[in-house]
C-alpha positions in Angstrom: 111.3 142.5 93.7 110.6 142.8 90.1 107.3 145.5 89.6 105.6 143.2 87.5 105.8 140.1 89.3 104.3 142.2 91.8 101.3 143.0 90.0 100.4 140.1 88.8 97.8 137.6 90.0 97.4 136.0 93.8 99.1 132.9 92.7 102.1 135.2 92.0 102.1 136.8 95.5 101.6 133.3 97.2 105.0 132.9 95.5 106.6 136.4 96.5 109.5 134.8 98.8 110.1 132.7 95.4 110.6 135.7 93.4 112.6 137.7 95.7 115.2 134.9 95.5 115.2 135.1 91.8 117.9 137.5 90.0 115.9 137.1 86.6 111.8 136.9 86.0 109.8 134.3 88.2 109.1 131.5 85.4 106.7 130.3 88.1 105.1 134.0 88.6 
């Protein structure tokens, strides 16, 4: 998992199963 998906906001770590499954940055994130 991508560093700064992982510090961003809650929203972003309600969606942390999302991001792992992306190769590229989490649009959604």
């Amino acid at each position: 998992l991508d560093a700064s998906c992982r510090n961003l906001d809650a929203s972003c770590r309600n969606l942390d199963a999302s991001c792992r499954n992306l190769d590229s940055k989490d649009s959604h994130c």
